[in-house]
N, CA and C atoms as an extended XYZ file, in Angstrom:
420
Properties=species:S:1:pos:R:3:atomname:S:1:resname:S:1:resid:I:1 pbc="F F F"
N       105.944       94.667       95.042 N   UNK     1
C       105.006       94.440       96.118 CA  UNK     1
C       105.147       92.988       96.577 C   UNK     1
N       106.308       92.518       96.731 N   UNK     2
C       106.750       91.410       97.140 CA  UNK     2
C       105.754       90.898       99.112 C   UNK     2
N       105.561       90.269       98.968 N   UNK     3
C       104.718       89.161       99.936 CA  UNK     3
C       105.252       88.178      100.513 C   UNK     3
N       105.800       88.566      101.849 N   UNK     4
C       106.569       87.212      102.773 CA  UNK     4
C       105.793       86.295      103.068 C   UNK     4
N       106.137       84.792      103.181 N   UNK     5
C       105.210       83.768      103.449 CA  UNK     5
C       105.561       83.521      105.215 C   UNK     5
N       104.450       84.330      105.939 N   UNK     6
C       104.612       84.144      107.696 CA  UNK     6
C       104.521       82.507      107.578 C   UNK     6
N       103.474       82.477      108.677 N   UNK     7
C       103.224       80.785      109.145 CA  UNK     7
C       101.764       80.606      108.312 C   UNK     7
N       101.993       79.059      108.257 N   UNK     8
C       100.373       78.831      107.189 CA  UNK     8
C        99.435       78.884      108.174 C   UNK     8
N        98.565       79.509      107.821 N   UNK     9
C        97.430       79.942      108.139 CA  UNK     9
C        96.077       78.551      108.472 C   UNK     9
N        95.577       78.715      109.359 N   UNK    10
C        94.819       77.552      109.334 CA  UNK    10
C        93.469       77.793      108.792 C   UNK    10
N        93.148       78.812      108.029 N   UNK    11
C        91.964       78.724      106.892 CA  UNK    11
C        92.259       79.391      105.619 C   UNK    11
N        92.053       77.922      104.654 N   UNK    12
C        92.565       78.534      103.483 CA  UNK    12
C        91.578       78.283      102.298 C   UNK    12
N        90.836       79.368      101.516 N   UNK    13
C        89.883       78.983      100.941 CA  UNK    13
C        90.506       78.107       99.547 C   UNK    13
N        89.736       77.219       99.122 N   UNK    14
C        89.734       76.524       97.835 CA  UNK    14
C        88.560       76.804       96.823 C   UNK    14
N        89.483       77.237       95.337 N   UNK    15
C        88.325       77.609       94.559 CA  UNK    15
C        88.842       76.706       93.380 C   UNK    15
N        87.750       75.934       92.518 N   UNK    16
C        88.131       75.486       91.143 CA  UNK    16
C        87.218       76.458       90.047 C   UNK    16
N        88.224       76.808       89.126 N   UNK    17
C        87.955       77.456       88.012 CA  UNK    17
C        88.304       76.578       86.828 C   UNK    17
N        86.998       77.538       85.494 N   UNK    18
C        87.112       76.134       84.295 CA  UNK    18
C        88.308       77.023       84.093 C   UNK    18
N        88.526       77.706       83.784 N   UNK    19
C        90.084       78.547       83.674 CA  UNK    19
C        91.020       78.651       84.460 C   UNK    19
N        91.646       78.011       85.230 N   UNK    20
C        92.443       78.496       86.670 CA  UNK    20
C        93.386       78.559       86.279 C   UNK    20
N        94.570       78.673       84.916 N   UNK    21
C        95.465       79.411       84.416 CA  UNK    21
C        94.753       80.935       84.633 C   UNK    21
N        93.686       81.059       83.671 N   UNK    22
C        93.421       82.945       83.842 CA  UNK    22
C        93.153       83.046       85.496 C   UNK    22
N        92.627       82.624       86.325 N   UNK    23
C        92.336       83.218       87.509 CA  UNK    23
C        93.899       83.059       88.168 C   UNK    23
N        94.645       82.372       87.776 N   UNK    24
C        95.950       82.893       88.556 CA  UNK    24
C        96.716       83.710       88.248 C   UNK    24
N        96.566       84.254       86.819 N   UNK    25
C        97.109       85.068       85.888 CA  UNK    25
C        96.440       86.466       87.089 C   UNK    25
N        94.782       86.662       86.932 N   UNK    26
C        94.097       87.765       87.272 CA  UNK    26
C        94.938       87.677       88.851 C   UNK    26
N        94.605       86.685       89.988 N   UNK    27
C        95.429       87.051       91.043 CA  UNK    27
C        96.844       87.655       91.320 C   UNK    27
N        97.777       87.077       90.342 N   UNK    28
C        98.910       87.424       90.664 CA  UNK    28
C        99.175       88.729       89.759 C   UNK    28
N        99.036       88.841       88.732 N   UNK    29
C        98.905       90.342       88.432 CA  UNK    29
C        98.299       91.484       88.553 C   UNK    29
N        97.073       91.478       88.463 N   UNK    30
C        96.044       92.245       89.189 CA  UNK    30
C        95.750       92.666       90.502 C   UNK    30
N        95.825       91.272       91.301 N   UNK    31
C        96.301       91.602       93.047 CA  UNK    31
C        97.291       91.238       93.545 C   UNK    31
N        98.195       91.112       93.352 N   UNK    32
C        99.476       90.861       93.633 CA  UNK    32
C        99.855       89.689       94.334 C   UNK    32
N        98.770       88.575       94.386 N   UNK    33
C        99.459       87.389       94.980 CA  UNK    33
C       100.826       87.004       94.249 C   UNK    33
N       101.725       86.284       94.808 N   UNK    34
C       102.414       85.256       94.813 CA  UNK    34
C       102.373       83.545       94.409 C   UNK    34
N       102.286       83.445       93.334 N   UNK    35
C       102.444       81.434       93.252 CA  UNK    35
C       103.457       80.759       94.099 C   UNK    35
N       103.107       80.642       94.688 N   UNK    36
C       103.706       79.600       95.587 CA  UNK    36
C       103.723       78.351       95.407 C   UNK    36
N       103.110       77.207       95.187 N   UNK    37
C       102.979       75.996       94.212 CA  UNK    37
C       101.535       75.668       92.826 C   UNK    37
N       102.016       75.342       91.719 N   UNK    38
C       101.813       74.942       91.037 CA  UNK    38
C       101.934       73.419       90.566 C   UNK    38
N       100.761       72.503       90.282 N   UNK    39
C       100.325       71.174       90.070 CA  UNK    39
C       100.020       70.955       89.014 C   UNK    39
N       100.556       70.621       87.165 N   UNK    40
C        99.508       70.230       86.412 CA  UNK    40
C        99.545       68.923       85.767 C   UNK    40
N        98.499       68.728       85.191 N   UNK    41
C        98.186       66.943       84.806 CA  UNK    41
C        99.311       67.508       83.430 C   UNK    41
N        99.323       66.058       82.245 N   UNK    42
C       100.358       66.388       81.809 CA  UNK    42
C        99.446       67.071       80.660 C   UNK    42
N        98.212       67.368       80.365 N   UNK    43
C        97.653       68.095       79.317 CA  UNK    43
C        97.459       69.937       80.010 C   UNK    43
N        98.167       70.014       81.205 N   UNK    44
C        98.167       71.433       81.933 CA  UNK    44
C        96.891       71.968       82.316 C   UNK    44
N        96.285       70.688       82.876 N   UNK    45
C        95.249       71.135       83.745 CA  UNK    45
C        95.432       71.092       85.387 C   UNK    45
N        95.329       72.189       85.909 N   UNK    46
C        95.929       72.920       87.060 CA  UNK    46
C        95.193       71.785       87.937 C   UNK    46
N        95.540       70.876       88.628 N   UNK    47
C        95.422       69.616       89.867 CA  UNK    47
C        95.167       70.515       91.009 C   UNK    47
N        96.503       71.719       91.531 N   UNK    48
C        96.225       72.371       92.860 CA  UNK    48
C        97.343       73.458       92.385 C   UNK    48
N        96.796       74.365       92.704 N   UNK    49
C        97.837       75.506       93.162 CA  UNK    49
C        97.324       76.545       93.965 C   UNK    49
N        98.967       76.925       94.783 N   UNK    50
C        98.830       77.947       96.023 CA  UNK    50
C        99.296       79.127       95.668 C   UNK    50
N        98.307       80.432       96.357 N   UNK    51
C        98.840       81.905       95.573 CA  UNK    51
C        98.772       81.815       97.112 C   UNK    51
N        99.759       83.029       97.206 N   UNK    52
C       100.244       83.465       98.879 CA  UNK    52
C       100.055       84.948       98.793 C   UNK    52
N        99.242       85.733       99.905 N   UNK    53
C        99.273       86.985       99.786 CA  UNK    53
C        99.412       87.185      101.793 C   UNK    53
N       100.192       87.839      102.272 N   UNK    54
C       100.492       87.896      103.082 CA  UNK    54
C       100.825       86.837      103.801 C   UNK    54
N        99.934       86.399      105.119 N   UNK    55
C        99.924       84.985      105.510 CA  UNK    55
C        98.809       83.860      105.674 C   UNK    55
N        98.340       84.545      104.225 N   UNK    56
C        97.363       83.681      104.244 CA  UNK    56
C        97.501       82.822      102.096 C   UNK    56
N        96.818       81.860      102.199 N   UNK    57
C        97.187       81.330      101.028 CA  UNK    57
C        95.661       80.871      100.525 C   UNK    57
N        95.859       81.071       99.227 N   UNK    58
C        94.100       80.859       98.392 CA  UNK    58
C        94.136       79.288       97.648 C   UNK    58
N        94.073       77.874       98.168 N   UNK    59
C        93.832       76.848       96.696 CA  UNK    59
C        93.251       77.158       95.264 C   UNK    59
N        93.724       76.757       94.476 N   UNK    60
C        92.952       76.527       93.079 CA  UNK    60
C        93.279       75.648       92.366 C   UNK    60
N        92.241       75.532       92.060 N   UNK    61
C        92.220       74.026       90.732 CA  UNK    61
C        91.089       74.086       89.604 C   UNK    61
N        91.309       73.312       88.550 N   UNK    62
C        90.308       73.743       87.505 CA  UNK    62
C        89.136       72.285       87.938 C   UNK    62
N        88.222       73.181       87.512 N   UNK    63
C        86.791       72.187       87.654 CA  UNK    63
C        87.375       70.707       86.910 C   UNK    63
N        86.679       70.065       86.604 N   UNK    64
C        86.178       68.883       85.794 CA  UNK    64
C        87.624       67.980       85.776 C   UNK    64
N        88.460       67.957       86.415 N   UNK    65
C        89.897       67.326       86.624 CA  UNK    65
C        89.044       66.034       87.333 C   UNK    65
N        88.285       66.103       88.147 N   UNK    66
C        87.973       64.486       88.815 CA  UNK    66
C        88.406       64.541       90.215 C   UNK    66
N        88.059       63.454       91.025 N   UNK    67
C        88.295       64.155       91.955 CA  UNK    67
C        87.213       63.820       92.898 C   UNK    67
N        87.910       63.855       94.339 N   UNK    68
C        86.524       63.483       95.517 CA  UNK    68
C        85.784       65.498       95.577 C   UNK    68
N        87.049       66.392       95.439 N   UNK    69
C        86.483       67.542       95.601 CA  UNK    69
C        86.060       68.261       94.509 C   UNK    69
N        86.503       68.161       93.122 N   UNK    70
C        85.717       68.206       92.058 CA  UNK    70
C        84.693       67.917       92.074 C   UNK    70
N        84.209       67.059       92.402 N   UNK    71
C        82.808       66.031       92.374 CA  UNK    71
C        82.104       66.774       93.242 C   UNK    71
N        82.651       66.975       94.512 N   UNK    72
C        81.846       67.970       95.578 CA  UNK    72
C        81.256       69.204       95.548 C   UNK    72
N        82.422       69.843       94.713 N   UNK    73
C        81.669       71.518       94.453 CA  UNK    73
C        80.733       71.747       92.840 C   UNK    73
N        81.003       70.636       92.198 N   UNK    74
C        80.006       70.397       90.872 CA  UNK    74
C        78.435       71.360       91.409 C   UNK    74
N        78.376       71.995       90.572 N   UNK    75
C        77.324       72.941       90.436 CA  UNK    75
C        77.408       74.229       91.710 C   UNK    75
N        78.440       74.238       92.365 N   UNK    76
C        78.561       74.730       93.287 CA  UNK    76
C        78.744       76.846       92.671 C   UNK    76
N        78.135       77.789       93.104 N   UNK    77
C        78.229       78.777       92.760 CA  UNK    77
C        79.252       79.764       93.122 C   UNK    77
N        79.296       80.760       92.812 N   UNK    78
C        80.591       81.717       93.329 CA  UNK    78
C        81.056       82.127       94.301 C   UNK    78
N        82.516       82.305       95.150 N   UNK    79
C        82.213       82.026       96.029 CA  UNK    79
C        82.622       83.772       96.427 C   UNK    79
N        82.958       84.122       97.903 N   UNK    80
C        83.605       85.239       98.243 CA  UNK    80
C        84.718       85.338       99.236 C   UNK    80
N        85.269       86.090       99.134 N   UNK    81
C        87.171       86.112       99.879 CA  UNK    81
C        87.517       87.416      100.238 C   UNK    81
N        87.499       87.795      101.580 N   UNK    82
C        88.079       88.788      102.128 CA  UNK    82
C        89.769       89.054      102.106 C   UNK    82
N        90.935       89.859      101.514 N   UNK    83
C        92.025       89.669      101.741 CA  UNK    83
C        92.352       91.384      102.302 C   UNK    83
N        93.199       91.319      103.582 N   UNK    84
C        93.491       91.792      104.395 CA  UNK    84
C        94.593       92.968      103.445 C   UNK    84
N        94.401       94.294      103.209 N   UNK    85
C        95.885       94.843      102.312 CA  UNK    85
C        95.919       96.182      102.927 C   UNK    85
N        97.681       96.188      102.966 N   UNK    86
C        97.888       97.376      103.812 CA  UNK    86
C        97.518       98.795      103.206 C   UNK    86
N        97.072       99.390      102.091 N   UNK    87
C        96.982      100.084      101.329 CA  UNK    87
C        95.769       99.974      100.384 C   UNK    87
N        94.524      100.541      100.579 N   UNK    88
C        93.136       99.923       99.936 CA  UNK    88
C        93.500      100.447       98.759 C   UNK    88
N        93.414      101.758       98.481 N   UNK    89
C        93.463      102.631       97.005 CA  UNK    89
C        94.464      102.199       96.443 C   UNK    89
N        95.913      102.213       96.551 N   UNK    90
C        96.840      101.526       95.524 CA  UNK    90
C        96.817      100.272       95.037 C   UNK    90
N        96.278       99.770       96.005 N   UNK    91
C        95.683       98.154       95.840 CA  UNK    91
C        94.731       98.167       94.527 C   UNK    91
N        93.672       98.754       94.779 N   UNK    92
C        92.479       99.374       94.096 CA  UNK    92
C        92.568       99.821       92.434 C   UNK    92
N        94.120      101.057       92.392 N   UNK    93
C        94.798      101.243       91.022 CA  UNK    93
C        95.620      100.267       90.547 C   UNK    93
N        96.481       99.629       90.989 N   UNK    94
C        96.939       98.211       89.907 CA  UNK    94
C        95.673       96.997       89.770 C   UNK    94
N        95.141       96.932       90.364 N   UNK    95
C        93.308       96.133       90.047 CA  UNK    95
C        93.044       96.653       88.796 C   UNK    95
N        92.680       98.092       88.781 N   UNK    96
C        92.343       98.411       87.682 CA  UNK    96
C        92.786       98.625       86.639 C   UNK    96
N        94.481       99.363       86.867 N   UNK    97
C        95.816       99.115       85.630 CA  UNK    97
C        95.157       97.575       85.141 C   UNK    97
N        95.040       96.569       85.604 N   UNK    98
C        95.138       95.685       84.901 CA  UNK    98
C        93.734       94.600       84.396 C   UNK    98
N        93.164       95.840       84.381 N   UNK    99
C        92.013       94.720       83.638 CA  UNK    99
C        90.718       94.074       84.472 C   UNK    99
N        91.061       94.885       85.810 N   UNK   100
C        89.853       93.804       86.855 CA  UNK   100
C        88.520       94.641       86.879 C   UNK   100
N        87.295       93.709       87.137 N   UNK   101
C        85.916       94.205       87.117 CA  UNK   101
C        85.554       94.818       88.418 C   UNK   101
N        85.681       96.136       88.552 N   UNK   102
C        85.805       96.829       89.923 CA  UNK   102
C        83.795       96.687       90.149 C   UNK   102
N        83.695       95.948       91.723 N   UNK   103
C        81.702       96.006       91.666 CA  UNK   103
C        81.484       97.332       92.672 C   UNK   103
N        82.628       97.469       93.648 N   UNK   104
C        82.834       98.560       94.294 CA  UNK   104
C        83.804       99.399       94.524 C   UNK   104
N        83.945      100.644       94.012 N   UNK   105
C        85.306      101.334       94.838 CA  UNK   105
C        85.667      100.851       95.796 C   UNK   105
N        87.194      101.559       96.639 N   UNK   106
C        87.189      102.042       97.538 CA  UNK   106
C        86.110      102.863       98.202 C   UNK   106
N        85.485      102.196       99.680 N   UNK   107
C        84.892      102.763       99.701 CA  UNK   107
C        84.884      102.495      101.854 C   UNK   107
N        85.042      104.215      102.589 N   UNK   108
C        84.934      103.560      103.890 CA  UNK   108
C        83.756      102.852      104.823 C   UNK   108
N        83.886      101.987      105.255 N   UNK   109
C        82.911      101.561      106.065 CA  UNK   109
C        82.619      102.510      107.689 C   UNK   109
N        81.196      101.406      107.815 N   UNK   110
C        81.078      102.331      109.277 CA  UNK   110
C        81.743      101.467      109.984 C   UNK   110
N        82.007      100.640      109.558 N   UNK   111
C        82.908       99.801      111.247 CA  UNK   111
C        84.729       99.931      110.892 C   UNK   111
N        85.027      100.799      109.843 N   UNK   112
C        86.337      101.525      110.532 CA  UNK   112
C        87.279      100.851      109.311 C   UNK   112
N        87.039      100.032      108.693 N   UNK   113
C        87.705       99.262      107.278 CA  UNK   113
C        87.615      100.232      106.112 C   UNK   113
N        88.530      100.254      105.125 N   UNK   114
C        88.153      100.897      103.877 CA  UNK   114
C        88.189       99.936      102.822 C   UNK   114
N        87.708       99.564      102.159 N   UNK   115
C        87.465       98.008      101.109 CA  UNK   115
C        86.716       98.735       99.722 C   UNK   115
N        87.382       97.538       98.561 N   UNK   116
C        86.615       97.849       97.622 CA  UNK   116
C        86.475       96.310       97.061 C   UNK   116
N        85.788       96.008       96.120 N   UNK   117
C        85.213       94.394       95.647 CA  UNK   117
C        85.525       94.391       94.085 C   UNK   117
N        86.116       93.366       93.780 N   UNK   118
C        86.102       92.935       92.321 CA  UNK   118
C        85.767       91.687       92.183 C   UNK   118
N        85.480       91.249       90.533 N   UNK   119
C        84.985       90.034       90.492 CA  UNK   119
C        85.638       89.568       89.628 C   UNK   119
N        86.109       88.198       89.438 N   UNK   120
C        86.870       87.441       88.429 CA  UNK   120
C        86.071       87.156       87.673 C   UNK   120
N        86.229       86.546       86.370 N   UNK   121
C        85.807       86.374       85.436 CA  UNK   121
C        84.887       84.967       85.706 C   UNK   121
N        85.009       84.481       86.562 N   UNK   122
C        83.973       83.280       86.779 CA  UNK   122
C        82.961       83.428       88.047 C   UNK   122
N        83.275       84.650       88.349 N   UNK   123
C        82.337       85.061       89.064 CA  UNK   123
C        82.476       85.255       90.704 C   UNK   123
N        83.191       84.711       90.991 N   UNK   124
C        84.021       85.185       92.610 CA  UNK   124
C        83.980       86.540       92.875 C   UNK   124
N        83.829       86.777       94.089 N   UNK   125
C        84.127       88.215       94.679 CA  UNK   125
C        84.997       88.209       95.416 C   UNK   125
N        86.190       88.830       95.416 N   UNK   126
C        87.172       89.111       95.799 CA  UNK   126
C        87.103       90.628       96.546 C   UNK   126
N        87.162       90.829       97.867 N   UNK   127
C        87.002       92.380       98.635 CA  UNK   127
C        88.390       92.396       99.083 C   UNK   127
N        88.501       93.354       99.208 N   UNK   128
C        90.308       93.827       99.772 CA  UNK   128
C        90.221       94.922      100.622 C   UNK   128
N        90.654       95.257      101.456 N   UNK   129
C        90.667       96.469      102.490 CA  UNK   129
C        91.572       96.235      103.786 C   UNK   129
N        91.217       97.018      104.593 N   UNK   130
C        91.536       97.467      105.785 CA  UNK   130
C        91.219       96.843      106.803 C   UNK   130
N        90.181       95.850      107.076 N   UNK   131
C        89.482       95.362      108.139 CA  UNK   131
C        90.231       93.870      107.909 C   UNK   131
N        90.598       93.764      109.642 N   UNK   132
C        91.559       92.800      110.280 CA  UNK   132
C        90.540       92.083      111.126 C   UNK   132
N        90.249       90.976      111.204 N   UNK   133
C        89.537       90.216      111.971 CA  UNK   133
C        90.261       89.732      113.122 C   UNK   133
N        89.600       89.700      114.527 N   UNK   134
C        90.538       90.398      115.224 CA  UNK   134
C        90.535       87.987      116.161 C   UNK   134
N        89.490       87.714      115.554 N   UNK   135
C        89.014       86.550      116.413 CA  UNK   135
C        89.392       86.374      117.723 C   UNK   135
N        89.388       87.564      118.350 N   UNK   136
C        89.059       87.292      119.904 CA  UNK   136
C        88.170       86.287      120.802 C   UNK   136
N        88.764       86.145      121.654 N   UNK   137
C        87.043       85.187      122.567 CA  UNK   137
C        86.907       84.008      121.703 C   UNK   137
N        87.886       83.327      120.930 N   UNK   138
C        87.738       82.306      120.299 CA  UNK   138
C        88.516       81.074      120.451 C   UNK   138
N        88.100       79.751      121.013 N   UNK   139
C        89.101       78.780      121.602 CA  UNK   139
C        88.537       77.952      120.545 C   UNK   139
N        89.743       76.509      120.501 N   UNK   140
C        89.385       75.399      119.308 CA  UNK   140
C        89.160       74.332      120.826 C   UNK   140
């Protein structure tokens, strides 16, 4: 389930985990991102890294590294991440082959998406489906 890297995307969420070895472990096996770069101090605490899943890319870094943005999200709570997948249910069975906390099936919506939600172990919600945001009618 290989993942081409289009053009970078101009919104890319950033999450720090006290674990962000396991949450890249859970992304890239569980949902099939891609590592794309990896950063660590020399005791292998993850500085920054990029998982790539289509054309869009997720930051991570582990909490308590230091930091103007460490410092910023300190006490900051879980967050949530929509990722766009061509295939909800197969998506859905290697999630679960491997260990992930399913909060919702597959399940269809009324506005035409089919999505289901899991949660990482630090508490993120991660939804995956069908629904393409279309950002029409939208100038910078």
């Amino acid at each position: 389930m290989a993942q081409p890297r289009i053009a970078a995307p101009a919104i890319s969420p950033a999450l720090l985990y006290h674990d962000a070895k396991a949450a890249i472990r859970l992304l890239t096996e569980a949902f099939g991102f891609l590592e794309s770069a990896l950063y660590e101090s020399e005791d292998g605490t993850v500085l920054h890294a990029e998982l790539v899943y289509g054309n869009g890319i997720v930051m991570i870094g582990s909490k308590g590294r230091g930091g103007v943005f460490d410092e910023a999200m300190a006490g900051g709570g879980p967050s949530g991440v929509y990722v766009v997948v061509e295939d909800t249910d197969a998506h859905h069975r290697r999630a679960v082959e491997h260990g992930a906390e399913i909060v919702m099936p597959p399940t269809d919506q009324e506005y035409g998406s089919r999505d289901y939600m899991a949660r990482d172990a630090e508490g993120n919600v991660w939804s995956f489906g069908t629904y393409a945001p279309k950002g029409t009618g939208l100038t910078g």
